[in-house]
C-alpha positions in Angstrom: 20.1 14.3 -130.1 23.6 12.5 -130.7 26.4 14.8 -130.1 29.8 13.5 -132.0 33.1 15.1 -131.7 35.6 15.0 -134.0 39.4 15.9 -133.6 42.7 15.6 -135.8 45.8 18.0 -135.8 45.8 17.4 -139.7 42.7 19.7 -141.7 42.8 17.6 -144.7 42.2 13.9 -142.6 39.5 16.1 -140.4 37.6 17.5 -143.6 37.2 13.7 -144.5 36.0 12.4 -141.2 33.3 15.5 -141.2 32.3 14.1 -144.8 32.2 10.7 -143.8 30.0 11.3 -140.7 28.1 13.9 -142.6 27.2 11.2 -144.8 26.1 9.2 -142.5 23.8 11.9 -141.2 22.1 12.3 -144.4 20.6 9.1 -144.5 19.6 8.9 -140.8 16.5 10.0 -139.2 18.3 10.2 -136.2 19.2 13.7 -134.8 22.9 14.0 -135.0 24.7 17.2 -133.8 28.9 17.2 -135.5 31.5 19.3 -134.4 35.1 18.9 -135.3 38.4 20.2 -134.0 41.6 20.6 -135.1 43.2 21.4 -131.5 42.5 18.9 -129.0 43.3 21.3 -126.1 40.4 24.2 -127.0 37.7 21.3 -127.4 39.0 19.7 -123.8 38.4 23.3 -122.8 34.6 23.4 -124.6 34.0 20.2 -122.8 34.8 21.1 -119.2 33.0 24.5 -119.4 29.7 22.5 -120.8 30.0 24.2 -124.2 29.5 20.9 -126.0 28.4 17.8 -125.3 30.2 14.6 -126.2 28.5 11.3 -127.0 30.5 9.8 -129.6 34.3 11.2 -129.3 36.4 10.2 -132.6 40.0 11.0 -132.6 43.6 10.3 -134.1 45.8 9.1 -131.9 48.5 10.3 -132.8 48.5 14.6 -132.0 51.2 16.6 -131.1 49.8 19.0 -128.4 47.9 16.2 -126.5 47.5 12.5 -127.8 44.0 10.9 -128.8 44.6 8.4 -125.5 45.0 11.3 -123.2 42.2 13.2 -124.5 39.8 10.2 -124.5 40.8 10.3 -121.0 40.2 13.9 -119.6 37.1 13.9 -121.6 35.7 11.1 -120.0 35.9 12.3 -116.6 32.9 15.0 -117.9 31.3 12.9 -119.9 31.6 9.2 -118.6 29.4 7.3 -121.2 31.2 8.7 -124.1 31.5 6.1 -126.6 35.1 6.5 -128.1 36.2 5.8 -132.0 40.1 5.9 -132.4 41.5 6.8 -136.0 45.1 5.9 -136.7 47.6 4.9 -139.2 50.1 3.6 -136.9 48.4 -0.3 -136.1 51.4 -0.6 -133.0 49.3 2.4 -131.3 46.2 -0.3 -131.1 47.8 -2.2 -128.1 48.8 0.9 -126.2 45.6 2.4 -126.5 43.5 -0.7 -125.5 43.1 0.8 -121.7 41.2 3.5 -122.6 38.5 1.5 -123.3 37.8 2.1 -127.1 34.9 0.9 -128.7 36.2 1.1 -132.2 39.5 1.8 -134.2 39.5 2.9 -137.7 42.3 2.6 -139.9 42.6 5.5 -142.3 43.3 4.1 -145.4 40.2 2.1 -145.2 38.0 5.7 -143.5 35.1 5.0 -145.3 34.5 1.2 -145.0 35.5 1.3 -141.2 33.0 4.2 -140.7 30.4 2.7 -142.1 30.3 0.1 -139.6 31.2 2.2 -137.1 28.9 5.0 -137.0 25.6 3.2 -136.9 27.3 0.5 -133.7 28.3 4.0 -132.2 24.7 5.1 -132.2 23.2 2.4 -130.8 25.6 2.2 -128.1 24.6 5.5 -127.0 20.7 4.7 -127.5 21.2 1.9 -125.4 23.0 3.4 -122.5 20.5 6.7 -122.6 17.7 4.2 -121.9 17.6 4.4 -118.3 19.3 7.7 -117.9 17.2 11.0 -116.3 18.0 14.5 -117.5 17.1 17.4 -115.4 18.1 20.6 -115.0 19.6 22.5 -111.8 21.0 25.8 -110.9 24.4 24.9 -112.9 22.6 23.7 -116.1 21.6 20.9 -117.4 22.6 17.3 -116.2 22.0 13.6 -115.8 22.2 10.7 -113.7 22.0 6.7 -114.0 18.3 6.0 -112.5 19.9 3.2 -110.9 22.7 5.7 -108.9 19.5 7.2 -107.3 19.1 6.5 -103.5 15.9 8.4 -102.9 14.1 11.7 -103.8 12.1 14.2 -101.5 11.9 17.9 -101.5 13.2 21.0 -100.6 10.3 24.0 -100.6 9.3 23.0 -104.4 11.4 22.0 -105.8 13.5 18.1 -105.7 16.3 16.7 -103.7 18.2 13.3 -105.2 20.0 11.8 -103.5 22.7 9.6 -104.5 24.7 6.8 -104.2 28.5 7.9 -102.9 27.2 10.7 -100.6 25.8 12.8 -104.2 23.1 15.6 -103.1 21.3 16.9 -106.1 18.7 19.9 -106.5 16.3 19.0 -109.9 14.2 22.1 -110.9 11.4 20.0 -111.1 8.6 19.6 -108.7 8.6 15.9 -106.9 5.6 14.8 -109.1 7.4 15.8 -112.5 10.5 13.8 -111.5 7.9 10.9 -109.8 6.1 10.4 -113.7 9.8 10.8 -115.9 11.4 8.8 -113.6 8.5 5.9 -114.0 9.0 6.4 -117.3 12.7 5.2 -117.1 12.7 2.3 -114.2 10.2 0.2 -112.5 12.0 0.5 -109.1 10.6 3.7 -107.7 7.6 4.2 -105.4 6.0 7.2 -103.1 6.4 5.9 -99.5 4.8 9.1 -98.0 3.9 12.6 -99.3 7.0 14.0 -99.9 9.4 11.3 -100.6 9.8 8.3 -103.3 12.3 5.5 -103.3 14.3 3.3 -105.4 13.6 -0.1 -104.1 16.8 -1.1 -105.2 18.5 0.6 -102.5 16.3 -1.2 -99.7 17.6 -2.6 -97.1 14.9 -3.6 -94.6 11.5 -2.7 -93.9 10.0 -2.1 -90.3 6.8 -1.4 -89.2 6.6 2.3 -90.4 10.2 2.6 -92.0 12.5 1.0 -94.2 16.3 1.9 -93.9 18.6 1.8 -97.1 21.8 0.4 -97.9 23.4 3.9 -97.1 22.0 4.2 -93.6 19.3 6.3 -94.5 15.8 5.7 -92.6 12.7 6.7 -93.9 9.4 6.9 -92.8 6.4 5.2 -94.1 2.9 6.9 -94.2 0.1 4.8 -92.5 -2.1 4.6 -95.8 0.8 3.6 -97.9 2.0 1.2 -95.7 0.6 -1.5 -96.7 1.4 -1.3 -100.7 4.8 -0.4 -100.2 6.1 -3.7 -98.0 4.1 -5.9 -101.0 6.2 -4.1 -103.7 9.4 -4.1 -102.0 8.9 -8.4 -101.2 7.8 -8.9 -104.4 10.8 -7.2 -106.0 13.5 -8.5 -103.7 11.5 -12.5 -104.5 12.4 -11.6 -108.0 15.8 -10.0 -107.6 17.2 -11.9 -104.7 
């Protein structure tokens, strides 16, 4: 599913973004999910409380309350891949918004041919960054994480323990073998090191005898029957990485 957002102070420009987009929809087989808002403060407050989800964010600019640029911002911070669509009439409002990293701007006396184009680039954008992404869900809800942002994962009574780059501890309601086959489904860096613990080679920093540290300072032991496998997949991925 595709979650995009729409928001716009003024009803009548909003009803024809929704029929644009719904447009769209109808002629994809892609699962899209459309919301729209006229206040840009109540869906900053939706986001934040994890009452939507916001994969594609397309906005004007140009809003009383709170403008698109500051919106696109606060938004981000909860949802950091959000691809972003600006829609404006003013074309000196382009160069000021440039930092906050747009990926598209529509001008709205050309709405439909500009969303045309947009819509389907938006999609893909998000298909593309979803592609190494794992979803799990904890004791706060659902959530995700890059694969590549994982350190290592091992277990706490039954259920999984990631840990993360930047000091990031998180518990996965899944048991170390569910996250073990998604996660294999995602990356080709991971492997089990000993009964309880698997590893993103990435992260490696050296290998001993019966441990390999990573580059956060962690040190991890290696089981005796495992040994062997794990040093020839960690040599043959730094020979191809390094």
């Amino acid at each position: 599913m595709i979650h995009i957002v729409l928001c716009d102070d003024d009803s009548s420009m909003l009803s024809k973004m929704e029929n644009e987009v719904s447009a769209f929809k109808g002629k994809q087989r892609k699962a899209l999910d459309v919301v729209q808002y006229q206040d840009p403060l109540l869906l900053l407050e939706h986001v934040k409380e994890n009452d939507i989800v916001c994969n594609i964010l397309i906005t004007d600019i140009d809003m009383p309350e709170m403008n698109g640029m500051e919106l696109a911002e606060k938004v981000r911070k909860v949802n950091k891949d959000m691809v972003l669509i600006f829609i404006t009439s003013h074309d000196e409002m382009v160069y000021s918004s440039i930092e906050h990293g747009p990926f598209r701007f529509i001008r709205k006396e050309f709405m439909h041919e500009e969303m045309e184009l947009a819509l389907p680039a938006a999609c893909k954008c998000v298909e593309v960054t979803r592609s190494n992404r794992f979803v799990f869900k904890t004791k706060e809800g659902t959530r995700y994480i890059d694969t590549e942002e994982i350190l290592y994962v091992d277990m706490d009574k039954r259920r999984s323990v990631l840990h993360c780059i930047e000091g990031k501890v998180i518990t996965a309601w899944l048991t170390l073998n569910e996250v073990t086959s998604r996660l294999n489904e995602l990356s080709t860096t991971f492997i089990r090191i000993n009964k309880g613990i698997i590893v993103n080679i990435q992260h490696v920093k050296s290998i001993g005898k019966g441990e390999l540290s990573l580059v956060d300072g962690s040190v991890l032991q290696v089981s005796r029957p495992l040994k062997s496998q794990v040093r020839k997949e960690i040599l043959c991925f730094w020979g191809q990485n390094l």
